[in-house]
N, C-alpha and C positions, 0 to 999 in steps of 0.2 A: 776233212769234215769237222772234227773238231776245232782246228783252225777257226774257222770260218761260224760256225758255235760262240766259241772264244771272244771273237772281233763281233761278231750280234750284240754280246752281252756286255760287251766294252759300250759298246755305243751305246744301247739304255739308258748306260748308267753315267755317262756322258751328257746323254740328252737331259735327265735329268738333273743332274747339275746344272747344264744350262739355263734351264726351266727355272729351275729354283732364284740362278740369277739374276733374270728377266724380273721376277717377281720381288727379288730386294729391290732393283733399279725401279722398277715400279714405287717403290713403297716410298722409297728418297723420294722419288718427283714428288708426290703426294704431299708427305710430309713438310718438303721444300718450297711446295706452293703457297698451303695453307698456314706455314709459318712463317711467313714473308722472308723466308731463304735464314731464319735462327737455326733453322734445322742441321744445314751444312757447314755454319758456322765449325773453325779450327776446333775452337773451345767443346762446342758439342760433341764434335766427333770424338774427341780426346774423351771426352767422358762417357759417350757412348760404347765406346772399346774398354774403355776401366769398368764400366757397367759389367761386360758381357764377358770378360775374363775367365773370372771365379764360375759363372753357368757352362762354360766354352770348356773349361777343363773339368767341369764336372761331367759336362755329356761325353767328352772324350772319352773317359773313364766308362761310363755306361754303355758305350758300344760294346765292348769287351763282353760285357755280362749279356747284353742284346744277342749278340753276337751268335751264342750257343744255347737261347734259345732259352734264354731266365733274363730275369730282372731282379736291382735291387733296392728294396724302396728305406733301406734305411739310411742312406748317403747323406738325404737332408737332413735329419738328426743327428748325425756324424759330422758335419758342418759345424752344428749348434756344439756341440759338446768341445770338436777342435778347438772353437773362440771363449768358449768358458776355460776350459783346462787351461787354455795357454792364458790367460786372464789372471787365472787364480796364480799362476804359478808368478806371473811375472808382475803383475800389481800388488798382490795379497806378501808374496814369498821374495819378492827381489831376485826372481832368473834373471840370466841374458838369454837374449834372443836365439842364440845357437843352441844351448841346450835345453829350450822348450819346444825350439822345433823338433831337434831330436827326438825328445820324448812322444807328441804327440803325431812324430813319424812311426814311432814305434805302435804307439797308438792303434793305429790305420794299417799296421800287416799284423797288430793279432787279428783285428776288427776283421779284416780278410781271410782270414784266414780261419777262421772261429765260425762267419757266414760259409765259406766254403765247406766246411768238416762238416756242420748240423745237415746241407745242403745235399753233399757228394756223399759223406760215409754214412750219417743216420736216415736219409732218404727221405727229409721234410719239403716239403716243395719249397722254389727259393720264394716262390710270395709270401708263404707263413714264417717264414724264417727269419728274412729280412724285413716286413711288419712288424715282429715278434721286436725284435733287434730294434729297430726305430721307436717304440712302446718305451723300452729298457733305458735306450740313449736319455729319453725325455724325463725320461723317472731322475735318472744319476744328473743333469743338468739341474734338477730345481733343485736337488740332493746339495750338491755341490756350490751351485750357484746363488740360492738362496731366494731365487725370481728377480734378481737386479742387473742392473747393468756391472761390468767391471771394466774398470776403468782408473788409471790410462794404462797404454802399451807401452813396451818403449820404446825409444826414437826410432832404431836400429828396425826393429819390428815394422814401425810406421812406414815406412821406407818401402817397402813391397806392393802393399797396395794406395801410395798417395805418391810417391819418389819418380821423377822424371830422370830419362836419360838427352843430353844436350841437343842440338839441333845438327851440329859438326860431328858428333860420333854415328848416330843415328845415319847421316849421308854418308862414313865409312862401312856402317852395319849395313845400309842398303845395295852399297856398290857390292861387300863382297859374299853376300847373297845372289849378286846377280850372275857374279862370276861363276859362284859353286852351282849353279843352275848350270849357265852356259857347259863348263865343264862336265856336270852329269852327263847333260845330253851330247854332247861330240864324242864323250867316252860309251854312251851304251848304242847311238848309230857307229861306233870303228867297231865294236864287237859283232854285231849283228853284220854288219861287211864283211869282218873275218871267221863267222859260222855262215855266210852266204845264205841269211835270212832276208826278207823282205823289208826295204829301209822307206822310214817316213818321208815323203818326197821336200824336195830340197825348198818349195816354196813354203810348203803348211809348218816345217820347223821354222823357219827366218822368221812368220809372222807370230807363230807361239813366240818366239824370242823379243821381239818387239813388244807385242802383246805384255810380256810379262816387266821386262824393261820401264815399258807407260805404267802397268802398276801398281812398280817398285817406287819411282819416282813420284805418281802422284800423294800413295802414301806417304813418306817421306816431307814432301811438299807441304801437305794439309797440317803434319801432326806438327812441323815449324812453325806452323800461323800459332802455334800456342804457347808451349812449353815444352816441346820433343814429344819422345820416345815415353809412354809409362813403363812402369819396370813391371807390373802385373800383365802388360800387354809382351812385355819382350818375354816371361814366364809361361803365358801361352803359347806364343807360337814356339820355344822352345821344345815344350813339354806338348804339343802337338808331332812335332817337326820329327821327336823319335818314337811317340806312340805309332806314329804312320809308319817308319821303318822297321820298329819290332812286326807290327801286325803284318805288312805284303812283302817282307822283303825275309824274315826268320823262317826256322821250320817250325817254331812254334805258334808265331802269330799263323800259319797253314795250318795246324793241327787244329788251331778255335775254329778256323773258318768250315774245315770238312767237321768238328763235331758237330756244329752248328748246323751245317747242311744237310747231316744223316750218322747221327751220334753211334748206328749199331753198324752203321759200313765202316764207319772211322776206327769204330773198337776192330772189326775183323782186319781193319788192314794194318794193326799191331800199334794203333795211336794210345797211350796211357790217356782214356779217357777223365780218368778222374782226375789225375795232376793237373790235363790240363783246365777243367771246371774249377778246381782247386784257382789260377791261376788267374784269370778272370777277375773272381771274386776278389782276389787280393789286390792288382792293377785298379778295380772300381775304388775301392774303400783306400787305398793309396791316392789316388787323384782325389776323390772328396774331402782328403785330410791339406792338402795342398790348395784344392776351393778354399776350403775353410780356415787358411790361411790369408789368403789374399784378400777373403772378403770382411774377415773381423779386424786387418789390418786395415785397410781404408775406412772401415767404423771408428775404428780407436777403442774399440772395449768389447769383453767379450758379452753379448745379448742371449738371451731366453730365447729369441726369436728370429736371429740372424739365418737360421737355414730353414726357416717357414718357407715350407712348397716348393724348397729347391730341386727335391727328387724328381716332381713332376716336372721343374724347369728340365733339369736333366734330358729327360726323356724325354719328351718332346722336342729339346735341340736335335737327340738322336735321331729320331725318329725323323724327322723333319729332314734331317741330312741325307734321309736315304735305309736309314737300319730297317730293318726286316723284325719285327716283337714275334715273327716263327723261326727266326736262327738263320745262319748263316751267308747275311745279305748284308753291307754297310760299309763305310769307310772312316775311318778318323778322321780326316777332312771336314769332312758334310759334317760334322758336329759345329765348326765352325759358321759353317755358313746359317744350319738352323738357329744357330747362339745370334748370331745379328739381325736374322731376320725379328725372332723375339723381344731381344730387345730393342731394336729398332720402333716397333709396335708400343713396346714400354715409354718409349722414350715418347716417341713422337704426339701419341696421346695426353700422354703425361703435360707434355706443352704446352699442347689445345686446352688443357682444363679437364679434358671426360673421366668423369668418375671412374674411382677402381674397379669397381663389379662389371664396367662395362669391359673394362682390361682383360678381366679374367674371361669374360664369354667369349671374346673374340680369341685369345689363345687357345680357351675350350677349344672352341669349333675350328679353328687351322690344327689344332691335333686329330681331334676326329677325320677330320680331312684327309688328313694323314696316312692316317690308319689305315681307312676305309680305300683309299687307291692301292694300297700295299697287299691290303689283301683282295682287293679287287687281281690284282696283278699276279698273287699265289696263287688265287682259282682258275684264272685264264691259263697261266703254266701250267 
């Protein structure tokens, strides 16, 4: 019975995924039509994926705090202050690049850590906390930064979010992707044969295998027509690639998911609820500090303005992927997908000419969207 529970809830969330794909492939046509095909253009793509990087690891991050049933809205400000600090430190003061990243890595696990404590031990809700916190950021960034831009970064720095990797490595990063896929899966159907569990039938893997093979390749293929691999794009899927395995594959990314599902069943069945809310908090404000790397790096100085609405991009990639804003529903993946479909939207209008405010309603409204089936979907359960 549960089994079969289990494989239900697989498929939802499958389906949905699906859905959501349908609806980017939709959007390219679109885009591709009414731009007389600039849209799919090497070049574009290439910058469409450097676009959605820095939002892509940012919602990654915010699932985490989704997750269990909080949000945190100071990441965009956190953003702004990552590209100022590392600014001042490295334009104003003459850092290298390694130890300002250090620093405003350090940064981003007080900054977690500081949201988690007022959240978890003083018992402030995490919206006023992290508002509170986002207020603060903006104070210390004119404080610090003076309202200007800073500028320049250096090379090394620049390199993250502008620096390509070759065309020839990029097709060895792709093969041996495909391998370590291949390998996953023939190693977890020989296990499931030798616990004499029920094995995915021999047709529907060979066509996943294919399936993702055409993927790898097309990728690969497109980002050639330009100048490779960005280094901000191989950062994301990086820094996706082990957010997805800490969160379904740990006992701790399971202990988010059962707080998140029913925080006071999770506490009796002996989970340290607080650490792990603690934990959360600190993984968000960690990835916005590595956003706000990538993204003041492709700027080239640090701005007053660089993480303007990026919370809400956040959350809405999230959201969009799949996360549940009542806890315990989401996957780090779907961050991805919500992160393209948005900027996708960004982009593709952007192209046509339509004004920004029209950018912003139409985002408005596909979060409301959002929203609104999610918890359509929490009252029907």
């Amino acid at each position: 019975m549960n089994d079969t529970k289990a494989a239900d809830r697989k498929k939802k969330v499958d389906m949905r995924s699906y859905m959501m794909i349908i609806a980017l492939i939709a959007i390219w046509i679109i885009f591709a039509i009414t731009t007389e095909g600039v849209f799919i253009t090497g070049r574009n793509i290439s910058n469409l994926l450097t676009q959605m990087a820095g939002v892509t690891i940012l919602g990654a991050g915010m699932v985490f705090v989704l997750l269990t049933g909080k949000i945190d809205l100071s990441v965009g400000a956190l953003v702004t202050l990552t590209g100022v600090v590392a600014a001042v430190l490295m334009a104003w003061n003459g850092w290298a690049t390694i130890p300002t990243i250090l620093v405003v890595l350090a940064m981003g696990l007080g900054v977690g850590l500081l949201n988690g404590f007022i959240t978890v031990y003083l018992k402030v809700p995490a919206f006023i906390t992290t508002l509170g916190m986002q207020m603060v950021f903006q104070g210390v960034v004119i404080g610090i930064g003076k309202g200007v831009s800073i500028a320049p970064m250096a090379d090394i720095y620049k390199q993250i979010g502008n620096g390509y990797i070759d065309t020839p490595i990029v097709i060895v990063l792709g093969a041996v992707c495909f391998l370590a896929y291949l390998t996953l899966t023939m190693s977890k159907r020989s296990r499931r044969r030798a616990a004499g569990l029920e094995m995915e039938k021999q047709g529907s893997m060979l066509g996943k295998m294919v399936l993702v093979a055409v993927g790898i390749a097309v990728f690969v293929w497109v980002l050639s027509l330009y100048k490779g691999l960005p280094i901000a794009v191989l950062l994301m899927i990086v820094l996706v690639v082990v957010l997805r395995f800490f969160a379904e594959k740990t006992k701790t990314g399971r202990h988010i998911y059962a707080v998140g599902g029913n925080e006071q069943a999770a506490y009796c069945a002996g989970i340290n609820v607080n650490k792990t809310n603690m934990i959360t908090f600190v993984i968000c404000s960690m990835m916005a500090v590595v956003a706000g790397i990538v993204i003041t790096s492709r700027l080239n100085c640090g701005s007053a303005t660089s993480g303007d609405m990026k919370e809400l991009d956040a959350i809405a990639a999230a959201v969009i992927g799949g996360c549940s804003l009542s806890g315990g529903k989401g996957r780090v993946v779907g961050a991805i997908l919500g992160a393209i479909i948005m900027a996708s939207l960004d982009n593709g209008m952007s192209m046509l000419g339509i004004e920004a405010f029209w950018q912003y309603m139409v985002k408005g409204a596909i979060l409301i969207i959002a929203v609104a089936l999610d918890a359509t979907s929490q009252k029907a359960k």
